[in-house]
C-alpha positions in Angstrom: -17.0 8.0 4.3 -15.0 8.5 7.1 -15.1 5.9 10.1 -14.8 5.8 13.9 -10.9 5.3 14.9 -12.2 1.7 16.7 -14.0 0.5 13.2 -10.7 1.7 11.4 -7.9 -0.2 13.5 -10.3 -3.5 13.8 -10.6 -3.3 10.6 -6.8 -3.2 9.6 -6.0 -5.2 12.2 -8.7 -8.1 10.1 -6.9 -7.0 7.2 -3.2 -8.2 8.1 -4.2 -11.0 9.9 -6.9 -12.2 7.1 -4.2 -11.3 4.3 -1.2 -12.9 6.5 0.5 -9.0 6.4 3.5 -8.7 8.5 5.6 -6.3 9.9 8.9 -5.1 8.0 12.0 -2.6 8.4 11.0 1.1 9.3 7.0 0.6 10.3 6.1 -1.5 6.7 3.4 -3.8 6.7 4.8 -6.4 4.1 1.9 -7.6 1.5 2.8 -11.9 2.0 0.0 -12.9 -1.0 0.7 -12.2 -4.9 2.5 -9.9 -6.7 1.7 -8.4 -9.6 4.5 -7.8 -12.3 5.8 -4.0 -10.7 5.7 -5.5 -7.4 2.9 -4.4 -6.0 0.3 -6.6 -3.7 -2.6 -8.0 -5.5 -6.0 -9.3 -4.2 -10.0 -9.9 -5.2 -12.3 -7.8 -3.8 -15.9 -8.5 -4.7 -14.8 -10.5 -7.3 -12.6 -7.8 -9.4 -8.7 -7.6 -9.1 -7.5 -5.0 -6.6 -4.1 -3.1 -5.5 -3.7 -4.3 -2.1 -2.6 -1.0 -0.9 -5.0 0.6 -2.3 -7.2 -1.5 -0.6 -5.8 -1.0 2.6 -6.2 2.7 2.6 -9.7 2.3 1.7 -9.6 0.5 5.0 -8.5 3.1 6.8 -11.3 5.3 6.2 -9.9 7.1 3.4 -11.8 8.3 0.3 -9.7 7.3 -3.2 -10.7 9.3 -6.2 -10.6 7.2 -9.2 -8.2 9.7 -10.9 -6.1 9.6 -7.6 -2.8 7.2 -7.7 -1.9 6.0 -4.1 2.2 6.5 -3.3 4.5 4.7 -1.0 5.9 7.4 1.1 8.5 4.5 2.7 9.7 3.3 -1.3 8.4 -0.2 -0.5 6.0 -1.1 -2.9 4.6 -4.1 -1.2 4.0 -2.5 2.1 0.4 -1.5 2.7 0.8 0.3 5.9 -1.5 3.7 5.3 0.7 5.7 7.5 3.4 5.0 5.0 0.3 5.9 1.8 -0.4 8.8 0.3 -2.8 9.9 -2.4 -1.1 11.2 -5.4 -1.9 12.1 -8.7 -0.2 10.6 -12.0 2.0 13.0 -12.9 3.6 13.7 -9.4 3.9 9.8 -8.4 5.7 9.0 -11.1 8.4 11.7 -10.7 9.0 11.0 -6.9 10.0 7.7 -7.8 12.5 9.0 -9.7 13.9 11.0 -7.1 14.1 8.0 -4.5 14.9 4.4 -4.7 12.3 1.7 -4.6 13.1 -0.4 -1.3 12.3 -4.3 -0.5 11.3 -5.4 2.7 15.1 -5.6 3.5 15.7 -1.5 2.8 18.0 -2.6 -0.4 17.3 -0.8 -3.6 15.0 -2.7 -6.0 15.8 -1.9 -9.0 18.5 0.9 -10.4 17.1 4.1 -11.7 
């Protein structure tokens, strides 16, 4: 479903003040609730867990396949700013990570590869 450019930045704008989302290095919008285990934002939408940036892109009007994985273009993996989201598929997602560093909110590597 796609929605009207008006619907789609009231409803992110909603989203990060709702969700208490701020604004990071390079454009990021920094998930502030729980993490799960890899780093990624968590939340409960209609009453089932939920990738918060997975979420978010869904708020943007975009239409996730279930097969479809959802990339962090930036290397953040607790930013949920769809300009910085990309659907993806498992075995491409996987191997850009590899070829680029996982950033924090600060732009420092993560973890090593």
């Amino acid at each position: 479903m796609l929605l009207g450019m008006a619907t789609v930045s009231s409803n992110l704008a909603a989203f990060k003040r709702v969700y208490g989302v701020t604004n990071g290095k390079g454009g990021c919008w920094l998930w502030s609730g729980s993490l799960d285990g890899g780093g990624y934002g968590r939340l409960r939408v209609d009453g089932k867990d939920s990738q918060a940036h997975r979420f978010a892109l869904m708020l943007a009007g975009v239409e996730i396949p279930v097969s479809a994985e959802v990339g962090h273009t930036c290397g953040v993996r607790h930013c949920v700013n769809p300009q910085h989201l990309e659907l993806t598929t498992r075995a491409t997602n996987p191997a850009r990570r590899r070829h680029g560093p996982l950033l924090d909110e600060f732009g420092r590597v993560e973890r090593s590869r």
